[in-house]
Structures are given as structure tokens and as C-alpha cells.
N, C-alpha and C positions, 0 to 999 in steps of 0.2 A: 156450618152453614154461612157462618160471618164473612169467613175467608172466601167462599165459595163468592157471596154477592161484589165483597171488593175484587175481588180477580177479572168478575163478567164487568164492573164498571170502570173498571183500568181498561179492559180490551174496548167497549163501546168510546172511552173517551178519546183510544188508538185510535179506531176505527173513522171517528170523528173528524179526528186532525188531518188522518190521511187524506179523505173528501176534502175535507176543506184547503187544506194542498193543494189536489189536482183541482179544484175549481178553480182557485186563485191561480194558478200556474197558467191553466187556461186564459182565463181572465188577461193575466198580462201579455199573453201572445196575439190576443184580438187585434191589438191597435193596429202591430206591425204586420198582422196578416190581410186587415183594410188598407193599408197604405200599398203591398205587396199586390193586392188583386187592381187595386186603383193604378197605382205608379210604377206596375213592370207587366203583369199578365194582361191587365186590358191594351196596353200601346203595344204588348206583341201580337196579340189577334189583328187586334188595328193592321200591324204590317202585314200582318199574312192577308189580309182581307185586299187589304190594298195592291199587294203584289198580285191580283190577279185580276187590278184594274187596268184598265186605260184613263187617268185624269192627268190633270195639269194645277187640281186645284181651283180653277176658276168657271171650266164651264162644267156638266155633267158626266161625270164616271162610268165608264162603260166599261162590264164586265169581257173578261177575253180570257178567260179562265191561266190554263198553263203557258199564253202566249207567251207572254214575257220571260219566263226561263227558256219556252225552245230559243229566244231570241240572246239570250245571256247567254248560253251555254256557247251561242255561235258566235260568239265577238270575241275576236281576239284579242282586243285588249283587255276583255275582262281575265282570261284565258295569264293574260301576262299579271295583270295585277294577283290571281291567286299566285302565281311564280313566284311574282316579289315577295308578295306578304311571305310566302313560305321563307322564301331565304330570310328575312328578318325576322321570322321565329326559331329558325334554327340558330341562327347568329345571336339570339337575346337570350336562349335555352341554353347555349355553350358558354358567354357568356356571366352568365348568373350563377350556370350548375356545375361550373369548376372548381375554379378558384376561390369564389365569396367561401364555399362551406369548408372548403381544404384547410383556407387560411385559419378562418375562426375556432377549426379543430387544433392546428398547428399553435394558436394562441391560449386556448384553456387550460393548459396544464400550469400557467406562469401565474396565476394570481392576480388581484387587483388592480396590483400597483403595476402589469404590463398590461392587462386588459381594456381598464378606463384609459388611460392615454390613447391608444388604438382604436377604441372606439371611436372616443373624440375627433379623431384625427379623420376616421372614414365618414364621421356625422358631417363633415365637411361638402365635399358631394352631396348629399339627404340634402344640405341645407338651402345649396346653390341649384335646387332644381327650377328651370325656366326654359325649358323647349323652344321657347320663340324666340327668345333672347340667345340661347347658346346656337340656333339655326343665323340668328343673324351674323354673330361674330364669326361663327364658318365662315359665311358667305364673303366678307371682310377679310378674313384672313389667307383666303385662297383668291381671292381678287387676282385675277391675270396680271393686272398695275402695277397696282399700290400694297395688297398682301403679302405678309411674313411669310406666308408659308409658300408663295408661290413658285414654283420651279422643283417641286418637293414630287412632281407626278401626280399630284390629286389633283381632280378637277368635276365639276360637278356642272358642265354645258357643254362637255363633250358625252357623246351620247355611248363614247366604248368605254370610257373611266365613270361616270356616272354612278354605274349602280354601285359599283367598290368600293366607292369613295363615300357615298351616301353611308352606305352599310360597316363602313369604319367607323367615321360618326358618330352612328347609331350603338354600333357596340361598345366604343369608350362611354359613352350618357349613359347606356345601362349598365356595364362595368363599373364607374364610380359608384352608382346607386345599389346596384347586385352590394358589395364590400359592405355598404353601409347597414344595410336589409342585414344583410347575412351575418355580420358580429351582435348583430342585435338578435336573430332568431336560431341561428347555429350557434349560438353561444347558449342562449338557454336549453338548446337539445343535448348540449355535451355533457356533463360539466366538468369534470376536470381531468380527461384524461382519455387517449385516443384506445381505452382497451376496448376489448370485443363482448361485453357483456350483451345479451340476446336484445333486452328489454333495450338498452341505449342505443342500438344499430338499428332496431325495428322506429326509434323516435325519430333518427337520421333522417332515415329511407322514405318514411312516412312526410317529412318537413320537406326534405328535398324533392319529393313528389308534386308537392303541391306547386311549391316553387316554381317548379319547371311548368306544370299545367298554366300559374299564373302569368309566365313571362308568355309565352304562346297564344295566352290570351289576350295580351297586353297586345301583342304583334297584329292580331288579327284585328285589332281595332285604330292601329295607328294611324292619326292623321296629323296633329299638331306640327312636328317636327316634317313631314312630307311635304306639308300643303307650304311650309315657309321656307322652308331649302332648294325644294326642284320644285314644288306643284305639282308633280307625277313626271314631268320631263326629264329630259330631253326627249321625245318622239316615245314619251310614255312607258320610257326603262326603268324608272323611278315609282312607279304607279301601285298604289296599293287597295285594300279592298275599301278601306273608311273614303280613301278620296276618291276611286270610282265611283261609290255611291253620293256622295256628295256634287260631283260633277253631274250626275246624271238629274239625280232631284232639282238640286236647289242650281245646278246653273243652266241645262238642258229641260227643266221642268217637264223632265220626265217621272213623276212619283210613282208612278207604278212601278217601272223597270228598275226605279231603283230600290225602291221596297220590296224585288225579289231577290235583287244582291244581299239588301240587309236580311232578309229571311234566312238565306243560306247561311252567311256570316253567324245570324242569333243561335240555328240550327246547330253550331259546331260549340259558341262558347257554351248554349245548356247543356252538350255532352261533356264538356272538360266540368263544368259547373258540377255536376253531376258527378263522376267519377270523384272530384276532390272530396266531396259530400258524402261519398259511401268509404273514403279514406280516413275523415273526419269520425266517421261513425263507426266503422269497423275496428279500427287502431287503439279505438278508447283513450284518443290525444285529449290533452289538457293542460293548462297551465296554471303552475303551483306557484303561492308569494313567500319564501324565503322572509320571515320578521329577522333573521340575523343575517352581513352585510356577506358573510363568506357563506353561500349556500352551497359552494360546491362542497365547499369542506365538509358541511352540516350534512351532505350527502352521504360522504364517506362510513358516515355513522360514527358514535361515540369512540373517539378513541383510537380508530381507526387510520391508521397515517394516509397517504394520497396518493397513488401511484403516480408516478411521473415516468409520460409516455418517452420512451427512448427516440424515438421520429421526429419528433416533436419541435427540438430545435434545427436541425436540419431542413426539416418542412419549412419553418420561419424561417430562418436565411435565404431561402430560394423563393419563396413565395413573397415574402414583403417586400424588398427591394422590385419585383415585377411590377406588383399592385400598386406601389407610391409612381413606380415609372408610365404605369399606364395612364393612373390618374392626373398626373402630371400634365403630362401629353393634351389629353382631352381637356383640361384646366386652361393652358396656355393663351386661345384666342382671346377667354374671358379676362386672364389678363392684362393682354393686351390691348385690351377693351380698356381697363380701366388707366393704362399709361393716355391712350389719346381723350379722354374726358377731360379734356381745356376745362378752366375754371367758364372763359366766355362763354364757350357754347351752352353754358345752364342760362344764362340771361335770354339767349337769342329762345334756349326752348321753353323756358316762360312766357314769352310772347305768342307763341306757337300752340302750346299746350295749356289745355284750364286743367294744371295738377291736381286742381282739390277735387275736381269734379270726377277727372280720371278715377280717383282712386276709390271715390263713394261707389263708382260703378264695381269697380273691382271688388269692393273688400262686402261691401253691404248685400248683395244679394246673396253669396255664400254662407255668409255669417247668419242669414235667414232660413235658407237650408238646414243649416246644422243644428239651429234650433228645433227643427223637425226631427232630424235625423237621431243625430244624440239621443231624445228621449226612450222614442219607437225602438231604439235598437236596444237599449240599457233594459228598460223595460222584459220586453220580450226574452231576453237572455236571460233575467231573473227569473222568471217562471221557466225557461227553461233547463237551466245551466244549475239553478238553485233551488226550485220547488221542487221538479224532475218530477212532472205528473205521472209518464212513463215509465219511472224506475229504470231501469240500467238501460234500457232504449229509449230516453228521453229525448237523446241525440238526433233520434228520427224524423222529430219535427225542424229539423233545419235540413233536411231534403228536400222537401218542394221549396223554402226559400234557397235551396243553393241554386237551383237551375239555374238561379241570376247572378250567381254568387261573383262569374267576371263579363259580368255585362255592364259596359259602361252607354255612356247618353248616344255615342256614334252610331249603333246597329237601331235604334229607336229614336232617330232623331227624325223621321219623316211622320212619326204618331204624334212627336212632341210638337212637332213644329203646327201640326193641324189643330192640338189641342189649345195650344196658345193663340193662332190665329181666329181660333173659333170663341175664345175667348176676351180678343182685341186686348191683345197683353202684348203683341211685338212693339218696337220703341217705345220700352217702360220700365221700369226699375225692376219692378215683382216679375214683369218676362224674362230680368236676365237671373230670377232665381234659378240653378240647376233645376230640371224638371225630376232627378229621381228624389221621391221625399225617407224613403226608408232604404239607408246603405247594406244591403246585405254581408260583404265584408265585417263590416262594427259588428253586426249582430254576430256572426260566430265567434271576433275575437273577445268579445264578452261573453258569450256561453262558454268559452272554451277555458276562461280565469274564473267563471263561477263553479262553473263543474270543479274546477283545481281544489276552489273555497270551501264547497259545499261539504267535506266532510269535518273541517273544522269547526264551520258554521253549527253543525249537528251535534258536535261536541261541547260547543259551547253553550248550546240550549240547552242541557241536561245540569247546568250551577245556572241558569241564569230563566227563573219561572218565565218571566214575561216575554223575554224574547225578544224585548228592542235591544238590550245595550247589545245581546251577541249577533243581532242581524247589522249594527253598526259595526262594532270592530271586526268584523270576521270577514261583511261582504262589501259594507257601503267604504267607508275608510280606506283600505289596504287597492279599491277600483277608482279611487280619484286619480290619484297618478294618470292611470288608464286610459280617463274619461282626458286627462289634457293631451294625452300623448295621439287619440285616434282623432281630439277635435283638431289638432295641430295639423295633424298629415290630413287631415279631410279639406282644412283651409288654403293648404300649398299646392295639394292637384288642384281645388277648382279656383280658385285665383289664378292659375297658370289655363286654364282650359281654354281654347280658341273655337272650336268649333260651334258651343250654342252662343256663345257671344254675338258670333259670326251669322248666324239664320237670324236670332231675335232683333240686333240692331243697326238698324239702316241707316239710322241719323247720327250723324256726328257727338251729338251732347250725350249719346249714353253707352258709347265707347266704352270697353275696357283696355287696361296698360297693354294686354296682348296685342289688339287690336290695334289701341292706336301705337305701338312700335309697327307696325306691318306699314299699318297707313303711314307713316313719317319717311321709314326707310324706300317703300314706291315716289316720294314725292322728293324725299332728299341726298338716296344714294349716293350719291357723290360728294355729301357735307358727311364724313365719317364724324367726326367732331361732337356734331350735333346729334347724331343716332346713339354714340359712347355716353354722352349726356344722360340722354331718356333713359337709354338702360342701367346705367349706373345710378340714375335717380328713382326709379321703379324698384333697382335688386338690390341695391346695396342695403339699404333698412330693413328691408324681405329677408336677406343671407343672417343680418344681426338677430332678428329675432327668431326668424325659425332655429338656428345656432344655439342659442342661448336657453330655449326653450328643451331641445333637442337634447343639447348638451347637457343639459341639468335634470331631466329623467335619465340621459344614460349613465350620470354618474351616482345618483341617490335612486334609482327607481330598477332600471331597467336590469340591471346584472343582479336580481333578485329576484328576477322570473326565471322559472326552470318550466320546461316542456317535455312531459310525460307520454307513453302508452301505455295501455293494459288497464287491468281494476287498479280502483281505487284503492 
């Protein structure tokens, strides 16, 4: 009878923990699911609601139900902007889903000591990302003039080279960035060796999936680099969806017609959203922490020697000398950016420019963001990733956040902009916080390292009664790294971001570096001197610390993530 009542109160105290699980689990999901219905599902109704206005914003909104699509569908230029956008997702999709994962295959058979240099070497790219800045020195470097590169065939104000030339560009900026992504994420799908094992082809296919949805995603939201290269010209060859709709809003003050382009646009990325989301879910992907520095080896299992893929060097021969040559290439303007940065031209742009003031704009309202972001995402991944209220379909609840999962501020920037103006937040510091507060990206790659966790975590509950020291070393500890590695690349895109900069501020004093390189280069085109300045005084500190940063997860941190499918 003894044994009988300890048995019923061992399973009540089960029974106990489990609830308390799922409520806490629950619990942590709320924040980011308030932030989620606030800061992406209500500015999409918003646009859909809008898109079936007639306003301007200043007088009264008149409803015209589907007018504005019959009218979209008939414009040709919208008609050419889905054209281009298309070419620049296939061009960003060939790009990315080549080469980066070939190579990174082609390099994991070799070990640390060829891997971490390689890395490094492609963290370069990752670190030099500046869209406004790498459009200016194009622009500079193909100068009919005075440009290196000119007589080269490229040209970007002849309206038959234009689009070519744009979409070369484009694909070297995301080919150095594709190499850098991809040694960091292909390399944790591999790990040491190009054989055909089911489970390691099904991780590939699954990462390379995503990949490719996200580059396509990325294309269909491009504007930064459009809007500072061509503007959509020459005679709108150049023209893409983010700047159609921006030309239509915010300089046509047309909001309705163009809150039906960003419909459409929102429409496509919650299907990629979506799709990557039942990829995520179905594949049973996750990320494992390797505590020892050679995990591929530790894969191999005990004792077990490492197959060394026979391809493999081959593959590297032919593949790295492309990839340093492309890089190269696409590198070069910015080089030469930094040979004409006279020492004078920084005095003259001190006079010109209030630095300090620039950069408070730039740096502070992001860094405000992420204070938001950060938590809501960390948060929420723990209860899902590591409570797992769900049990083995825990995964489920990052479905309804994935529909946004590549949505970025361009397809909702006519909710934001009303929401801020109805706010009286435009020319103001807190207006130039990015308007999304919960990155839905963060939040899976945090669920997707605790899910990795969570069965060690489990493990280490059972020596450890209370529970704190194995909820630190198992999930809090071994996620730092993490947490610098997503706040890092969170603060490089939106420091780099041109477009809400661009709605929120009108006045001069609350400019950001993006901005005001736009504004300097229209006013002083022809003082190259002076423009090499700005940008060299904006990106060279930017390259050192994101590098540095970069550089040192991917030499202690990052070649100790492995990326899984299947059960745990």
C-alpha cells in the first residue's frame, strides 16, 4: 500500500510540473505574441484596409473598394517593377544558392585550422555591409569622367545597360554576403564531410530551402540600394516593388494605391513566410552547442575516424579562387573609395556635418529597438524552444509568428508612417526607432538553439533538484554568444536602413549617416574627396567593430553550432 501511494504521488508531482510547464511556457510566449498582434498583424489590416481607400492622409478617406488594384494591375510600370523585382530575386536566389553552400561543403572536411581562416576571411563582406555607401562608390566608380571603371561597358543612365549593370551590383553585394551567411550556416549543416548520409542531405535541402525563400524575400522588398543607384530609372528599368510603393505614397501621396502594391508585396512574403515555417516544423531543424571545439569530430562518434570527402579538394580549388575573385571585384570601388579620402576633405566635412549628432541619430534609436527586441524574442523561444508546452509540436507556435517571419518595415511602412504621425513622433529621435518591436527572425533562431538545448537541459535536471544551476549552464550560458551574435547583425541592418529614416525625418538635425551620405553626395557630386570622407568616416569604425565582433564568435562561438533534423 506504501509503494502504491508513493507511485500516485511521484505521478501527481509529474503531473504537476508538467502544467506548470505548459503555463509558464505559455506565459513566456504572451509578450511576443502582444508585440506580434500590435507591431505586424494590426499595420497589415491597416494596409489592407487602406488599400481599398482613396486618402492622401490630410483630408477624408474615401472608401473605392477594389479600385485601386483594377488601377495597379493596369499600370505598366507597376507591371515592369514586378519584372525587375523578379530578375533581382532570381539573380539573389542563384547567387546565394550556389556557390556559398558548395563552398562551405567543399571546406568542411579540412578542419579548424582551414575553416576559421575562411571564415574570417568571408566575415569580411558581413562586415562591410552599407547599401548606401557601396551604391555611392558604383556611382563614382562608373562615372563617365572621372571613374575607374569607366569604358568597362557598364553603365547605369543608359537606359539599355541599366538594368545589367544594376543587377551585377546587386549580385556581387549579395554574393560576398551569400559566402559569409553560408560558411556560417552550411557549415553547421555539414559537418565534416560531403557523404550521403539521409539525415545530413535532408539538413542541407531543408537550410538551403530556406535560404533561397529568404533571398527572394529580401528581393521583393528591395529599396535601399535602388532608391541610391538609379531611383528606379532610367525611364523606370530600374524600378522595383519597395520603390514603386514608396514613390506612390510618400511622393505621389497616393496611400491607398500604394497600400495595394504593399498588400500584394505582404501577400507573397506571408506565403514564403509560411512555407519556411512548415520547413522549420516539419524537418524537426535545430541547433545543437558542441561544449568541445572540434564538434565535427565529436560527431563522428567515439573513436570513429572522419571520412575525408574525396571532391572535396577539387571543389576548393575551383570554388575559392571564384569566390575571393568575385569578392574582390565587388570590393574594389570601396577601395577606391578609401585611396581618395584626402586627409583635408575630413576638416572641410566637419564643417559641413554635426558628426556627433549624426551618429546619436544613427546608432540610438536602433539600439532602443533592440532593447525591445532582444527580450520579446529570447523570452518567447524559451517557453517555446525549452518548455515545449506542445511536446514534440511545440514548433507550431512559430507558425502564426512566421507569416512575418520576412517581412521587413518596407511592405508596412504606410501603417507605420500613420501610426507615428498620429502619434506626432515624425522629427524626433523615438520616431526614428525602427517601428517593428518583435523580430520574428530572433525568435526562431532562438527556438531553434533551445530546442538543440532542451534535451541536455532535461538531463541535467535530473542531478540538479532545483533547477537553477542546469537552466544556467544548459540554456542561459552556452545562448550568450547568440544573444551578441543576433544583437550585432540586428544593429548592422538597421543602422544601415534608409527608408524609415527617410518617411520619419524631414529636418536636417535628425538625419541619419544613410541619409545624410545621400543628402551630401546631391549637394557635392563633383567634390568626390569630400563624399570618400563621410563614408570613410561613417564605415570605417562600423567594418572595425562589426569585424571584430564577428570575427570573434566565428572563431570561439560559431564553428560549434551544428544544425540538425529529425527527433531529438
Amino acid at each position: 500500500m506504501t509503494t502504491i501511494q508513493q507511485v500516485s504521488g511521484t505521478e501527481q508531482r509529474t503531473e504537476g510540473m508538467d502544467a506548470l510547464r505548459i503555463l509558464l511556457g505559455l506565459a513566456l510566449i504572451l509578450p511576443a505574441l502582444l508585440a506580434c498582434l500590435a507591431g505586424l498583424v494590426a499595420p497589415t489590416i491597416n494596409t489592407l484596409i487602406t488599400s481599398t481607400q482613396n486618402t492622401n492622409l490630410i483630408g477624408p478617406a474615401q472608401f473605392v473598394g477594389l479600385a485601386n488594384y483594377v488601377r495597379l494591375f493596369a499600370d505598366k510600370v507597376f507591371a515592369r517593377a514586378w519584372g525587375f523585382t523578379l530578375q533581382v530575386a532570381v539573380v539573389r536566389v542563384l547567387a546565394a544558392g550556389i556557390v556559398p553552400p558548395l563552398l562551405a561543403l567543399a571546406v568542411a572536411p579540412f578542419g579548424r585550422r582551414v575553416r576559421l581562416p575562411l571564415r574570417l576571411l568571408f566575415t569580411v563582406p558581413l562586415a562591410m555591409f552599407a547599401p548606401v555607401s557601396l551604391a555611392l562608390v558604383w556611382l563614382a566608380a562608373l562615372n563617365p569622367t572621372s571613374g575607374f571603371l569607366r569604358g568597362t561597358g557598364l553603365a547605369l543612365s543608359d537606359p539599355v545597360r541599366a538594368g545589367w549593370t544594376f543587377l551585377l551590383v546587386d549580385a556581387l553585394a549579395t554574393f560576398g554576403i551569400a559566402c559569409g551567411v553560408g560558411l556560417i550556416v552550411f557549415l553547421a549543416a555539414r559537418q565534416e564531410s560531403l557523404s550521403r548520409d539521409p539525415a545530413r542531405i535532408k539538413t542541407l535541402l531543408a537550410v538551403w530551402g530556406i535560404g533561397a525563400l529568404a533571398a527572394a524575400a529580401l528581393a521583393l522588398q528591395s529599396f535601399t540600394l535602388n532608391y541610391a543607384l538609379t531611383g528606379g530609372g532610367p525611364l523606370n528599368v530600374t524600378m522595383t516593388l519597395a520603390l514603386y510603393q514608396y514613390n506612390l505614397a510618400f511622393r505621389n501621396l497616393r496611400f491607398g494605391y500604394g497600400a495595394a502594391a504593399a498588400t500584394i508585396t505582404l501577400a507573397v512574403l506571408m506565403l514564403l513566410g509560411l512555407i519556411a515555417s512548415l520547413i522549420v516544423l516539419f524537418t524537426g531543424l535545430r541547433v545543437e552547442f558542441a561544449l568541445s571545439k572540434n564538434a565535427g569530430r565529436a560527431e563522428a562518434g567515439a573513436g570513429e575516424p572522419v571520412q575525408r570527402a574525396p571532391l572535396a579538394i577539387p571543389l576548393l580549388v575551383v570554388l575559392l579562387p571564384i569566390s575571393l575573385a568575385l569578392c574582390t571585384f565587388g570590393a574594389l570601388p570601396s577601395a577606391w573609395n578609401l585611396l581618395n579620402a584626402l586627409p583635408a576633405a575630413f576638416g572641410e566635412l566637419a564643417q559641413r556635418v554635426p558628426v556627433g549628432r549624426v551618429l546619436v541619430n544613427t546608432l540610438v534609436p536602433p539600439m532602443m529597438a533592440l532593447l525591445a527586441q532582444l527580450p520579446l524574442a529570447y523570452l518567447a523561444a524559451l517557453g517555446i524552444g525549452a518548455l515545449r508546452p506542445l511536446g514534440k509540436w511545440s514548433e507550431a507556435l512559430l507558425v502564426p509568428f512566421g507569416l512575418w517571419l520576412f517581412v521587413g518595415v518596407e511592405p508596412l511602412s504606410i501603417a507605420a508612417y500613420q501610426t507615428a504621425r498620429g502619434a506626432s513622433l515624425l522629427n524626433t529621435l523615438i520616431g526614428l526607432t525602427p517601428p517593428m518591436m518583435l523580430s520574428v527572425p530572433m525568435l526562431f533562431v532562438f527556438t531553434l538553439f533551445f530546442k538543440g538545448q532542451e534535451p541536455r537541459w532535461r538531463a541535467a535536471r535530473e542531478a540538479d533538484p532545483s533547477g537553477v544551476r542546469a537552466f544556467f549552464t544548459q540554456l542561459v550560458l552556452p545562448s550568450l554568444p547568440l544573444v551578441a551574435l543576433l544583437a550585432c547583425v540586428a544593429l548592422l541592418i538597421s543602422t544601415q536602413d534608409l527608408l524609415w529614416p527617410l518617411l520619419i525625418a524631414a529636418k536636417p538635425e535628425y538625419r541619419t549617416a544613410s541619409v545624410t551620405l545621400l543628402q551630401l553626395f546631391g549637394m557635392f557630386s563633383a567634390k568626390w574627396q569630400l563624399i570618400a570622407a563621410c563614408i570613410t568616416l561613417f564605415g570605417l569604425p562600423a567594418f572595425m567593430f562589426y569585424f571584430g565582433v564577428l570575427g570573434a564568435l566565428q572563431i570561439f562561438y560559431l564553428d560549434r553550432l551544428t544544425l540538425r533534423t529529425g527527433a531529438g
